[in-house]
N, C-alpha and C positions, 0 to 999 in steps of 0.2 A: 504494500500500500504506500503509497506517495509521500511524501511531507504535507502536500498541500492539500492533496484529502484529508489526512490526520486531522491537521488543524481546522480542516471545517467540520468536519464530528466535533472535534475537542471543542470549538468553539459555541457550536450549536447547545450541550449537552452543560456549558456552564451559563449561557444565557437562559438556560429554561429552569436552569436551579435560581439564580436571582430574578428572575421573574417570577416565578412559582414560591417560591420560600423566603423570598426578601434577603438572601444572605446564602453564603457556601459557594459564590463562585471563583473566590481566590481559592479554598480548598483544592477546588479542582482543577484552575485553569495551571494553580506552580505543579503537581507534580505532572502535570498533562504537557506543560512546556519543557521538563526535567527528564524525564522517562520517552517520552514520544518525540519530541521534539528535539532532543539532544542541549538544551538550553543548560547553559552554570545556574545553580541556584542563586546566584546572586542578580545574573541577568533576567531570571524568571520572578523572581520577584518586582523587579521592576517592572517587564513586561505587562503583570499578571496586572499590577498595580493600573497601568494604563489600559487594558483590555475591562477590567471592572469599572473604574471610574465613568468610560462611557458608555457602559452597558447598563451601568447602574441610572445612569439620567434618563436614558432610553424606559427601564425599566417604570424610573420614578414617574417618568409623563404618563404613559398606560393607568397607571394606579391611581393618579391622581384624577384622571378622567371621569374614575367611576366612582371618585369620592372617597378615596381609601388612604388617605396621608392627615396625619395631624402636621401642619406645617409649624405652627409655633414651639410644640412640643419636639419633633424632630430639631429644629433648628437650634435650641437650648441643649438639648443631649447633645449635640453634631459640635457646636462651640466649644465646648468642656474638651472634649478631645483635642483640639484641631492643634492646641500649642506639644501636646506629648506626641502626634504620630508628626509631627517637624521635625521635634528634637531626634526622637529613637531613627525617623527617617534619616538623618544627616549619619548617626551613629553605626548605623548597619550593612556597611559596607567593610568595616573593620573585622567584623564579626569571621572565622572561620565556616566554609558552606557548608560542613558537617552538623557543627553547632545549630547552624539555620537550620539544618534538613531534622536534626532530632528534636528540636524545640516544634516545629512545624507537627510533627507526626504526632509529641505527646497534644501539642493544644488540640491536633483534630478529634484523635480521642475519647478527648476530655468532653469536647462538643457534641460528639454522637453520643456520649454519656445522657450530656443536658436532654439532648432531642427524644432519647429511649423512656426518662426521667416520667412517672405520672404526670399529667398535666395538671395544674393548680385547676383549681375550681373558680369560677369568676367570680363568685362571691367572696373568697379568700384573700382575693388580690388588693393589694395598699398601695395607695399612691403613697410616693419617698418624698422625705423630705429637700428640699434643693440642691443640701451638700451630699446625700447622696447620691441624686440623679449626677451632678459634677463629677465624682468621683467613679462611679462607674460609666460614666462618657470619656472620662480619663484615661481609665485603665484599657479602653477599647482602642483610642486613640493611639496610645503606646504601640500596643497590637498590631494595629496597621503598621503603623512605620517600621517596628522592627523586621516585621516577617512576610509584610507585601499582602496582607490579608484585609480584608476591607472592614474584617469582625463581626458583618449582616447575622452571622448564626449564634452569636451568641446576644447582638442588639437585640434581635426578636425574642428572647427570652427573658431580657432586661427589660422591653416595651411593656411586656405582656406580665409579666410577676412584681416590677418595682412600679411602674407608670399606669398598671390596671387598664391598658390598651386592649380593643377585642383582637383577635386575632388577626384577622383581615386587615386593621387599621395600621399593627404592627407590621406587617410586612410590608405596606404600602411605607410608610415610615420610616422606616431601616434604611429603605435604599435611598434616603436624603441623607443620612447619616452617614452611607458608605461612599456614598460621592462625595461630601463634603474631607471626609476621611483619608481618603484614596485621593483625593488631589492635594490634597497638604504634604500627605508623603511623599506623594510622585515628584512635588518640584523642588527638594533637594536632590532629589536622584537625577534629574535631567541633566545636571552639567557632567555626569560621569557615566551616561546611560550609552556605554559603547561597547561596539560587538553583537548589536541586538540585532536580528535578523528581521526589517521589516518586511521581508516579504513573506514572511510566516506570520510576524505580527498582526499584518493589517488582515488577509481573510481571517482569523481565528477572530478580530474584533468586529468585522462584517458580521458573521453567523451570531456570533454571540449577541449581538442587538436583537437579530431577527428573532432569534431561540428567547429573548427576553420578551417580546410580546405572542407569545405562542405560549410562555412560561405562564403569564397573566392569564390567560385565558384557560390554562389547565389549570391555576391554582381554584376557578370558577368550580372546576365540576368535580374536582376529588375533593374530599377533606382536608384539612390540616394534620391531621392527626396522623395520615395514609403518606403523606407525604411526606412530613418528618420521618417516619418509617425507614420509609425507602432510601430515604439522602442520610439519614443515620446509618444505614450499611451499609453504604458506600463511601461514608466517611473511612469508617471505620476499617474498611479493606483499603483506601490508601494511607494510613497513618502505619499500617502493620506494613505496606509496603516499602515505604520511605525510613520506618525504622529499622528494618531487616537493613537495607541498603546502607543506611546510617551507620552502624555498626559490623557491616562484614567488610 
């Protein structure tokens, strides 16, 4: 199979997870760039960074159409972040791409953890106080910059358990936070973003738009619940991948 087929599966397959799910298409666009594509995790992290950011806008107009974005709420959680994925962005190119590939593999993990996790009850749910909303906009922000991940999969369960967001709104939500996110990081990466193979980059971000409103529209007739499912196994078969690789 081709490079440039590759990358349009690969790219399609990460647009319909952030369309569908609000979150999870760094998960799979770095090791899709890394394993399929031949990319240095360093370079795919940046890649993934710009292949999200505008997938995730693409994704955000779709959702917002139909009414499914808290913008004030997004924009408050999206700000908290935006100065830690700067800084960790500027920092992480220093980082060994071992260290990136095994940190990457534990957070996905960790994330199809979250996703398998019972689901709160909407009755159960609290709105946080500010400095917590802060604080874990923060922690998200970091996230991105360090490891190229836009954090959508762990936003939406931040929206939905600390912000008492319905589900639907969460996800519509997220991907203002992950663009906002994924372009703070991305523009300390740009003065050193070399070796990157745009001719793979650019159809792998074509498909991935398209796959993001195709994404919107499957999140319409499965459940949530069906779909975390499914993007929770296959988090979790590329975290075992990228840690075997990490360590042999």
């Amino acid at each position: 199979m081709t490079t440039l087929v590759l990358a349009l599966i690969a790219g399609a397959v990460v647009g319909l997870a952030l369309g569908g799910l609000g979150g999870g298409g760094s998960m799979l666009a770095v090791p899709a760039l890394i394993y399929l594509l031949g990319f240095a995790p360093a370079q795919a992290t940046t890649a993934a960074l710009l292949i999200v950011a505008a997938t995730s806008v693409t994704g955000l107009l779709a959702h917002a159409r139909a009414g499914r974005v808290r913008w004030r709420t997004g924009a408050l959680f999206a700000a908290a972040g935006l100065p830690a994925a700067a800084a960790t962005g500027a920092l992480s190119s220093a980082i060994p791409g071992a260290v990136l590939t095994c940190a990457f593999a534990v957070l996905a993990a960790v994330a199809a953890g979250r996703m398998l996790a019972s689901r709160r009850k909407a009755a159960a749910a609290k709105a946080a106080d500010a400095g917590r909303s802060a604080a874990t906009g923060a922690g998200l922000g970091a996230v991105t910059g360090l490891l190229g991940v836009g954090g959508g999969f762990l936003a939406v369960p931040a929206l939905v358990s600390v912000l008492a967001l319905p589900m639907a709104e969460a996800v519509g939500t997220s991907l203002l936070v992950i663009t906002a996110n994924s372009t703070a990081a991305l523009i300390p990466r740009l003065a050193t973003a070399t070796g990157i193979d745009w001719a793979v980059v650019g159809p792998f971000t074509a498909t991935a738009i398209l796959g993001a409103w195709d994404g919107k529209r499957l999140a319409g007739k499965l459940s949530g619940a069906t779909l975390q499912k499914i993007f929770a196994g296959a988090l979790l078969a590329v975290a075992a991948l990228m840690l075997l690789d990490a360590l042999t």
